[in-house]
C-alpha positions as CSV (number, residue, x, y, z in Angstrom):
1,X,125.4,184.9,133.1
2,X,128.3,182.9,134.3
3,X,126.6,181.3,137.1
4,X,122.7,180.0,137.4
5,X,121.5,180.1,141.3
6,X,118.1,178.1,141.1
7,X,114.6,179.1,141.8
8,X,112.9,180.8,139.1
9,X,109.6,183.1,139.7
10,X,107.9,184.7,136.1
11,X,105.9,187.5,136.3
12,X,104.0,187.6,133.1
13,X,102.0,190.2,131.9
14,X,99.4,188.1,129.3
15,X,96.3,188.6,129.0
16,X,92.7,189.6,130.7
17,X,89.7,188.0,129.6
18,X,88.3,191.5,128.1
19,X,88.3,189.3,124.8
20,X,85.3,186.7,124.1
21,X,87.8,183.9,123.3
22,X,91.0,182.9,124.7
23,X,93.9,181.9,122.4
24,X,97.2,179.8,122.5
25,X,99.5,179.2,119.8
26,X,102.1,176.5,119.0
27,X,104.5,174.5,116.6
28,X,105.8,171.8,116.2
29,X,107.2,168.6,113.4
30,X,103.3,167.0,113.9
31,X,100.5,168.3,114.2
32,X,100.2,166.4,117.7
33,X,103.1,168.3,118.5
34,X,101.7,171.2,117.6
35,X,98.7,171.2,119.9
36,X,100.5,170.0,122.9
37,X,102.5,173.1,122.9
38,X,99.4,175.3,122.0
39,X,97.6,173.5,125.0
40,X,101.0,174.9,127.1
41,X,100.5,178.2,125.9
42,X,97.3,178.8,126.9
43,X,97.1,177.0,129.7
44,X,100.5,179.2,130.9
45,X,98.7,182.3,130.1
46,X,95.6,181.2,131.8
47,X,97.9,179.8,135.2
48,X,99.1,183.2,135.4
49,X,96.2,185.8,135.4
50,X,94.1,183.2,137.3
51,X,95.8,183.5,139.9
52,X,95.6,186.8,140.5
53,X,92.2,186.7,140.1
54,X,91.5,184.3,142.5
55,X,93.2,186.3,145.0
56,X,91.5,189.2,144.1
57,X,87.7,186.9,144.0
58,X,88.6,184.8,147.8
59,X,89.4,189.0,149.1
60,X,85.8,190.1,148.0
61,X,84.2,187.3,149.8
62,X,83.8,184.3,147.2
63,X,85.4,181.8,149.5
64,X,82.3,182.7,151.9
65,X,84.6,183.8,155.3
66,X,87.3,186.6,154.9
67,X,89.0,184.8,157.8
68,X,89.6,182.0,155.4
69,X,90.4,184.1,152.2
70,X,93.9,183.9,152.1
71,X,94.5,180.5,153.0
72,X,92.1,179.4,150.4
73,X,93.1,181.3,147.7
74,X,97.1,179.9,148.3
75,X,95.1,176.4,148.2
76,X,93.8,177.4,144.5
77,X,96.7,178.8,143.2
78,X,99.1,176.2,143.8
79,X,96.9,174.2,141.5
80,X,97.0,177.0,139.3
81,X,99.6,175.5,136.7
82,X,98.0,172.0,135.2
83,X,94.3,173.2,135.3
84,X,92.1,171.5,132.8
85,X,91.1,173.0,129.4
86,X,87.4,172.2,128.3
87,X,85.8,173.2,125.3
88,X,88.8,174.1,123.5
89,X,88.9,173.8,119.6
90,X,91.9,173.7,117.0
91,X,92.6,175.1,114.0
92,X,96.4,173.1,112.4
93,X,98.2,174.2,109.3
94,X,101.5,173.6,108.1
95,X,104.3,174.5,105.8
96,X,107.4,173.4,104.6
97,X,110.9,174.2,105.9
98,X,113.7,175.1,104.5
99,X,114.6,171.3,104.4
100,X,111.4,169.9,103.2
101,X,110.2,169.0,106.6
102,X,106.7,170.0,107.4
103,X,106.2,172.5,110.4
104,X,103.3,172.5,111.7
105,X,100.9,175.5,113.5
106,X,98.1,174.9,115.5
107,X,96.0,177.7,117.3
108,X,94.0,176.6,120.0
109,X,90.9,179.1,121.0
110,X,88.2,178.8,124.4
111,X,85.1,180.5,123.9
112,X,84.3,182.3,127.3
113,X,80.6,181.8,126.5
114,X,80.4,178.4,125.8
115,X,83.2,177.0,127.8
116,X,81.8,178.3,131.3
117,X,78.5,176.4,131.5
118,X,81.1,173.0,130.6
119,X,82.9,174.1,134.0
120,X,79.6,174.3,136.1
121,X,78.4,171.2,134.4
122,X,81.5,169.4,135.5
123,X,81.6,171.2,139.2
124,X,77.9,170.3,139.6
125,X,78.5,166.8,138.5
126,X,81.6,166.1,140.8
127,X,80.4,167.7,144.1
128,X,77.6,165.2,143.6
129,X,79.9,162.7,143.8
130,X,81.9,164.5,146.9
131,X,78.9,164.4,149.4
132,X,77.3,161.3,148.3
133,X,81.3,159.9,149.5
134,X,81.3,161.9,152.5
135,X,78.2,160.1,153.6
136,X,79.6,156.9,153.0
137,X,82.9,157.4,154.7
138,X,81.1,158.5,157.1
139,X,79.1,155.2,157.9
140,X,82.2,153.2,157.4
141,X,83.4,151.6,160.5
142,X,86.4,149.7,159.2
143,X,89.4,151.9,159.3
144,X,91.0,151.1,155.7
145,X,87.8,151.4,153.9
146,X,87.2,154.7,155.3
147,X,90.5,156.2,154.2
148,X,90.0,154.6,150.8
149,X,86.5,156.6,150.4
150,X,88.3,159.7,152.2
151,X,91.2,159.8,149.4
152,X,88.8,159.3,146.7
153,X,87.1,162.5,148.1
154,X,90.5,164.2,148.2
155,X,91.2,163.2,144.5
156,X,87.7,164.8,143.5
157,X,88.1,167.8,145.7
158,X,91.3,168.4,144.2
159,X,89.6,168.1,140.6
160,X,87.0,170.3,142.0
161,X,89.0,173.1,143.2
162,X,90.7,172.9,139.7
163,X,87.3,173.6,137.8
164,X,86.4,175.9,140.4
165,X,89.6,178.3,139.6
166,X,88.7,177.7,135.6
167,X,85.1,179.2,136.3
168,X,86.2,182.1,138.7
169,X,88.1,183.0,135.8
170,X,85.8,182.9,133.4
171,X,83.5,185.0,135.9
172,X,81.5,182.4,137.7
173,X,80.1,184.8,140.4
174,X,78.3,182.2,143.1
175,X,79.7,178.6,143.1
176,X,78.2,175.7,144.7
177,X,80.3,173.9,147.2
178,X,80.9,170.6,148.8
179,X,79.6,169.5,152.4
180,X,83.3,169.6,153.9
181,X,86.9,171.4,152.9
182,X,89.7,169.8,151.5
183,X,91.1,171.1,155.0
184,X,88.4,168.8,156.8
185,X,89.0,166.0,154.6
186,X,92.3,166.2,155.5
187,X,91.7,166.5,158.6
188,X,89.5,163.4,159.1
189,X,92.2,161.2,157.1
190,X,94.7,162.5,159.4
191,X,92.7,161.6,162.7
192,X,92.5,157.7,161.3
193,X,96.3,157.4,159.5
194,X,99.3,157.3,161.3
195,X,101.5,160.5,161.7
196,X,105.1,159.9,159.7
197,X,107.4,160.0,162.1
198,X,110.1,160.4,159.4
199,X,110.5,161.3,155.3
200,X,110.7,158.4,154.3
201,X,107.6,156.7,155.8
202,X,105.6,159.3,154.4
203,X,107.6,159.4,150.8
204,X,106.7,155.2,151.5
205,X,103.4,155.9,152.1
206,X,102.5,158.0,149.1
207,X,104.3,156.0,146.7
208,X,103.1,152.7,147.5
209,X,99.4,154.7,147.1
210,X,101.0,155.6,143.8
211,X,102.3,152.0,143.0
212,X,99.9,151.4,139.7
213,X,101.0,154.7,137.7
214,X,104.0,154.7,135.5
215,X,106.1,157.5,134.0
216,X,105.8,160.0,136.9
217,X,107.5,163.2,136.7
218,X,107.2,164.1,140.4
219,X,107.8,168.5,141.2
220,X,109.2,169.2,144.9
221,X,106.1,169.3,147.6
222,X,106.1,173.0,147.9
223,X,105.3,175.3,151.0
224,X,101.4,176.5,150.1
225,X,101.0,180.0,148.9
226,X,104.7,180.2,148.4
227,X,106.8,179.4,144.9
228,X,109.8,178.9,147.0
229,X,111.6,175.5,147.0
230,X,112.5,174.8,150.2
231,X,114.8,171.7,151.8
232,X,111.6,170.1,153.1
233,X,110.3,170.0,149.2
234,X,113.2,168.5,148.1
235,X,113.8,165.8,150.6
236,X,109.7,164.9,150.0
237,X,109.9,164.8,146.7
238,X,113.3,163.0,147.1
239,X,111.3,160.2,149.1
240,X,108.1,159.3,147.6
241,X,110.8,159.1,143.9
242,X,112.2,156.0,146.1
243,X,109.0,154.3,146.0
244,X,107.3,155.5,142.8
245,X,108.3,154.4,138.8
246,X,109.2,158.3,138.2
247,X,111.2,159.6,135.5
248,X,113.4,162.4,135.0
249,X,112.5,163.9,132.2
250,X,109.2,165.7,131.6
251,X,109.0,165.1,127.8
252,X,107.9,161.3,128.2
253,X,106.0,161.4,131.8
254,X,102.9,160.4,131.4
255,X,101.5,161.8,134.6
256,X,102.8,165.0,136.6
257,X,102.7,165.0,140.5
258,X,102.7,168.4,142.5
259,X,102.0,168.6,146.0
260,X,102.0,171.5,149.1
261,X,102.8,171.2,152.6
262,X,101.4,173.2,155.5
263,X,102.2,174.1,159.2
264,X,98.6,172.8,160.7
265,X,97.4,175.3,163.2
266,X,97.2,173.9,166.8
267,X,99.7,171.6,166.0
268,X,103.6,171.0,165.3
269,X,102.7,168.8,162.5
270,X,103.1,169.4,158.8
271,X,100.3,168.5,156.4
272,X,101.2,167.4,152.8
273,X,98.6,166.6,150.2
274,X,100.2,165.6,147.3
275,X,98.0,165.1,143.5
276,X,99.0,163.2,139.9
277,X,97.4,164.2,137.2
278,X,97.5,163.1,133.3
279,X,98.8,165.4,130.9
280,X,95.7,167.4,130.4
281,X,95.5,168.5,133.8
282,X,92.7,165.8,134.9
283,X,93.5,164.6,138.9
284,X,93.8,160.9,138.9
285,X,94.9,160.8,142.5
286,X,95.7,162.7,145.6
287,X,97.0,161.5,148.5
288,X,97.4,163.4,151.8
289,X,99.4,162.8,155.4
290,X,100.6,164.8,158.2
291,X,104.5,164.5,159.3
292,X,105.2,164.4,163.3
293,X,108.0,167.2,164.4
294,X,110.9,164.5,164.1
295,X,110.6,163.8,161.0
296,X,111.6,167.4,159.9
297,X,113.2,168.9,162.8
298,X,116.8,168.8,161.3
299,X,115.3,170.2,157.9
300,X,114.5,173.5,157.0
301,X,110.8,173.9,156.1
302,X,109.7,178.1,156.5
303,X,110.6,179.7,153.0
304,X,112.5,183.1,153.4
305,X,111.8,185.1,150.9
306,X,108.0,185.4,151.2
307,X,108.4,189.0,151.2
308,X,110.5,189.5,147.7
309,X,108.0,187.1,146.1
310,X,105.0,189.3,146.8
311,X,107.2,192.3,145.4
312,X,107.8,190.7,142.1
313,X,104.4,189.0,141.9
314,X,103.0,192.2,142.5
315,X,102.2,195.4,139.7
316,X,101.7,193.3,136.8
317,X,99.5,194.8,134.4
318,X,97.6,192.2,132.2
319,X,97.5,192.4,128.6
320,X,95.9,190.1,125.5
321,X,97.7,192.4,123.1
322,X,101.3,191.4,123.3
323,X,103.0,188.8,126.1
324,X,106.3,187.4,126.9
325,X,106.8,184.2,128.7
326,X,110.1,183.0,130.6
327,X,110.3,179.0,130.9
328,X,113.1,176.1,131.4
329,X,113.2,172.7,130.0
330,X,111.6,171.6,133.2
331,X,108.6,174.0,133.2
332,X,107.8,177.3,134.8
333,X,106.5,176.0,138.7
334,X,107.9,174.7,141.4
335,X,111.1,174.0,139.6
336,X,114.3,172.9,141.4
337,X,118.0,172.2,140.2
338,X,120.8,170.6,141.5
339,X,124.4,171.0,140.8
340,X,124.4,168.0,137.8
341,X,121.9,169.6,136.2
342,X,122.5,171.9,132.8
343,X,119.5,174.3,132.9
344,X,117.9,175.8,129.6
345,X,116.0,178.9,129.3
346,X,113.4,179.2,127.3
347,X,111.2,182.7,125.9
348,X,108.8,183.8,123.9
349,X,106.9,186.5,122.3
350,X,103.5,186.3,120.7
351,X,104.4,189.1,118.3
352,X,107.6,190.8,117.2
353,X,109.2,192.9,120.3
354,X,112.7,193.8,122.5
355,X,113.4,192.3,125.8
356,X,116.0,192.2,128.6
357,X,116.0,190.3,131.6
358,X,117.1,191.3,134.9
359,X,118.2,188.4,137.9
360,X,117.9,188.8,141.5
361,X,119.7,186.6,144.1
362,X,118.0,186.7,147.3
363,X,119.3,184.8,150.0
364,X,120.6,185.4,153.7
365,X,124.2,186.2,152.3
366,X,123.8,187.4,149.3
367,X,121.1,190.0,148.0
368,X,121.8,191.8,144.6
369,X,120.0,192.0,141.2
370,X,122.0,192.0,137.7
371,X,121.5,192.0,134.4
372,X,121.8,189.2,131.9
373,X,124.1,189.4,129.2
374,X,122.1,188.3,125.8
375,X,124.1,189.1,123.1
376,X,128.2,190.5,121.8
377,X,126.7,193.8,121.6
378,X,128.9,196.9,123.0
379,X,127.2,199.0,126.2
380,X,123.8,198.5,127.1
381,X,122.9,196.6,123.4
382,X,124.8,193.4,125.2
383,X,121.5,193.5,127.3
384,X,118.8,193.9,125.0
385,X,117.1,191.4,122.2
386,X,114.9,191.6,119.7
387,X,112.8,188.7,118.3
388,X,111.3,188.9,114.4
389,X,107.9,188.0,113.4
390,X,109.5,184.9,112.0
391,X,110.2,183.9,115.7
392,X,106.9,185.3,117.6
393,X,104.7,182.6,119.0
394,X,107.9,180.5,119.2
395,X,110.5,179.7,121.8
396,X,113.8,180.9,121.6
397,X,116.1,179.3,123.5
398,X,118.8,181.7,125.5
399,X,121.1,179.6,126.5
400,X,121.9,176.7,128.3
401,X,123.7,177.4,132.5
402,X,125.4,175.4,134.7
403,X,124.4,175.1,138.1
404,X,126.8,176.1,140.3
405,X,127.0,177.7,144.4
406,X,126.2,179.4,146.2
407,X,122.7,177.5,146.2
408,X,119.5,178.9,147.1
409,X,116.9,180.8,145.3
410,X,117.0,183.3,142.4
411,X,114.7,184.9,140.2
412,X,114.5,185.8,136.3
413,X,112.5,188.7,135.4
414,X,112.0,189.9,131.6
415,X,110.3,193.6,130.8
416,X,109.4,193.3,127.1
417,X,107.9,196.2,124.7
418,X,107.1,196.3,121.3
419,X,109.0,199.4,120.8
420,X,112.9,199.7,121.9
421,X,114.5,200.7,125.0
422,X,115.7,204.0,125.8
423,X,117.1,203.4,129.2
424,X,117.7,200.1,131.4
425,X,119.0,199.9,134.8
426,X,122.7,200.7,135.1
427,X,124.8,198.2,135.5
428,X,128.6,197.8,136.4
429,X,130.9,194.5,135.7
430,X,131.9,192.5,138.8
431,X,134.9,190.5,137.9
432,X,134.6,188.3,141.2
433,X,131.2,187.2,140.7
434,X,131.0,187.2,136.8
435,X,127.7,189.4,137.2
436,X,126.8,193.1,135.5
437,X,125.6,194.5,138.8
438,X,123.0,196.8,139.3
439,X,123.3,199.1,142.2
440,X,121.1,199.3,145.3
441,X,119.0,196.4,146.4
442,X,117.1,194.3,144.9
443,X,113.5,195.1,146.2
444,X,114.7,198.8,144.4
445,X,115.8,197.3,141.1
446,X,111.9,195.6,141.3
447,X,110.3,198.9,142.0
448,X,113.0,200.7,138.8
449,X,112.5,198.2,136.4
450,X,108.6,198.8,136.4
451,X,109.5,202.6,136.2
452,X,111.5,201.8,133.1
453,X,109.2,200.3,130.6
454,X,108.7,202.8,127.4
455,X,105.0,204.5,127.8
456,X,102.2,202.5,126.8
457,X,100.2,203.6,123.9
458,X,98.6,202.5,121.0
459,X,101.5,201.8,118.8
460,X,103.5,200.3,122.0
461,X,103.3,197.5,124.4
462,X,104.8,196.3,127.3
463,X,104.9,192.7,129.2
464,X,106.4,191.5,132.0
465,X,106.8,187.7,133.1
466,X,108.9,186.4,135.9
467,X,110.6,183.0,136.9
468,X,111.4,181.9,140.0
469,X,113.6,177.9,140.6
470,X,115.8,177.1,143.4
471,X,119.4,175.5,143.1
472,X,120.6,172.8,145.9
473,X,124.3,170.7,145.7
């Protein structure tokens, strides 16, 4: 791939909780290390079946109003990707490398059974502390103190709704629920805080609310229910870094801020709610305000490829048995690149297996899918990898891109089996573009590459993941 258009959707195919414990794996030079990335691992493979299930549990009724279904489950699954682990044990060996150096392996395993009543423990616990806030904000008259119980609600709701997608998962059939929504929370901040009437007030306002956390690595304030990076995410995220002590790179952050924005209905204003958590997923803060029509009126805000999204997001068939992951050096979510930036890509395999990956640029002048060239190999072989035993449970590093126009958004999407390909999609060299083309578009390439996986049976195995990332200048 000569060329790297940012904004990266997986579709994975990992794992269904058919299985009485939940597994991640990882390594690593100590054996902190080590669990950090096993911690990742399952926590990816958890982020990515939960949120189809949530989707599937809001559209049966569990959020209570089918009206409401959709917009609720967006509002889970955007939280889907740091959601706490609790109850997890380790198990850490190691062995000796070829140089001497120890390398250590930690597994990381969730008992279903014994982790779920720890969820509605802590979900009982913190909607206690939700309405007992509500009625206090509620009595307060002075304006500050109001807002400062409001946003401690808002940083427990968001905490809350975390737990809440953790117990759905784990098949939690009737949750309690607070006295109010995050949406009325919201809304009752919003009716007593001024409206931004530019960026950079609001980026002001949520960094200065921000001001006693350090080592911030701060993800572009997404649109909800989309994985698109819009212009709007950008230039939020761009703002609140102005007024925050951020950092750049994700290895040494100590706490990881993700937010959404939404078009409130009745109104032309935009409501962002932005939440910093620690590494282990626990909210620490959230902070929310609405953005008057000026502010973003010469910004574009509506993502445009809602539509291809749900294709690719769509189909996947969940397996424990064998996985494949797609990530970069900045994660998997909400990621964004700009033209400076070098952009690694990062897979895995938690056992031995081929894989080839297949991009898709989707944007108003340009729609086309490709494939990615992996190896020197002659014909199709140039497409298609294998990864040993040796190198299962690890990642693998493809290659390192450049970032380079036309900008916009562009998806990676891997089809693994344990067993080799016969046939891939056909693809022709473009010399103009640099690209092995596959004909027709790309919403058929989606549809063909799901029609191409070898035949599951016993003996083989299929995966799918997909990533999505957006490129700017």
């Amino acid at each position: 791939m000569k060329r790297f258009i940012l904004t990266i959707t997986m579709l994975c195919l990992t794992m269904i909780i058919s299985a009485a414990t939940l597994t991640g794996t990882g390594t690593g030079s100590s054996e902190d290390s080590a669990k950090s990335m096993a911690m990742q691992d399952l926590t990816m493979k958890i982020s990515v079946d939960v949120k189809s299930r949530i989707v599937d549990w809001t559209e049966e009724g569990g959020v209570g109003k089918a009206s409401s279904s959709s917009e609720y489950s967006a509002n889970l699954v955007d939280m889907a990707s740091d959601m706490p682990v609790l109850g997890a044990s380790f198990d850490t060996s190691w062995k000796p490398s070829k140089s001497g150096q120890r390398i250590y392996t930690c597994t990381v395993s969730m008992d279903t059974a014994s982790s779920l009543p720890l969820y509605e423990k802590a979900i009982n616990e913190i909607i206690n502390r939700i309405n007992g806030n509500i009625t206090a904000a509620k009595k307060k008259k002075n304006t500050k103190a109001k807002t400062d119980i409001l946003e401690t609600v808002l940083t427990d709701m968001t905490q809350y709704n975390k737990y809440l997608m953790a117990a759905v998962y784990l098949g939690l059939a009737n949750p309690p629920r607070p006295a109010m929504t995050e949406a009325e929370i919201r809304t009752m901040i919003s009716d007593i805080q001024k409206t931004a009437d530019s960026i950079d007030y609001a980026g002001n306002v949520i960094g200065t609310k921000l001001k006693k956390y350090k080592n911030i690595y701060i993800y572009p304030i997404k649109p909800t229910g989309s994985n698109e990076i819009t212009p709007l995410s950008a230039a939020i995220r761009d703002n609140i870094q102005k007024y925050t002590s951020y950092t750049a790179n994700l290895n040494v952050a100590q706490y990881i801020l993700r937010g959404k924005y939404t078009i409130n209905s009745g109104s032309d204003n935009i409501s962002v709610i932005c939440w910093l958590a620690d590494k282990a997923g626990n909210n620490v803060k959230s902070v929310s305000i609405d953005l008057a029509p000026e502010s973003y009126a010469e910004i574009e805000y509506a993502p445009k490829t809602n539509d291809f999204d749900k294709l690719l997001h769509e189909g996947i068939v969940l397996s424990g048995d064998f996985a494949v992951q797609l990530a970069t050096n900045k994660g998997r979510d909400d990621l964004l690149f700009d033209s400076s930036e070098n952009v690694k890509i990062l897979l895995k395999l938690n056992r031995a297996g081929y894989y080839y990956i297949v991009g898709y640029v989707y944007k108003d002048d340009e729609k086309f899918a490709y494939l990615l060239e992996l190896n020197d190999g002659t014909g199709n072989r140039k497409f298609v990898n294998y990864i040993n035993q040796d190198d299962a449970n690890k990642w693998v590093e493809l290659g390192e891109f450049t970032v380079e126009p036309p900008y916009g958004v562009e998806s990676l999407q891997v089809i693994a089996s344990t067993a080799d390909f016969s046939t891939i999609p056909a693809a022709s060299y473009d010399s103009a573009s640099g690209y092995y083309i596959i004909g027709g578009t790309a919403t058929e390439t989606v549809k063909a590459t799901r029609g191409l996986k070898p035949k599951k049976t016993d003996e083989v195995l299929s995966a799918e993941d997909v990533l999505m990332f957006t490129t700017s200048k």
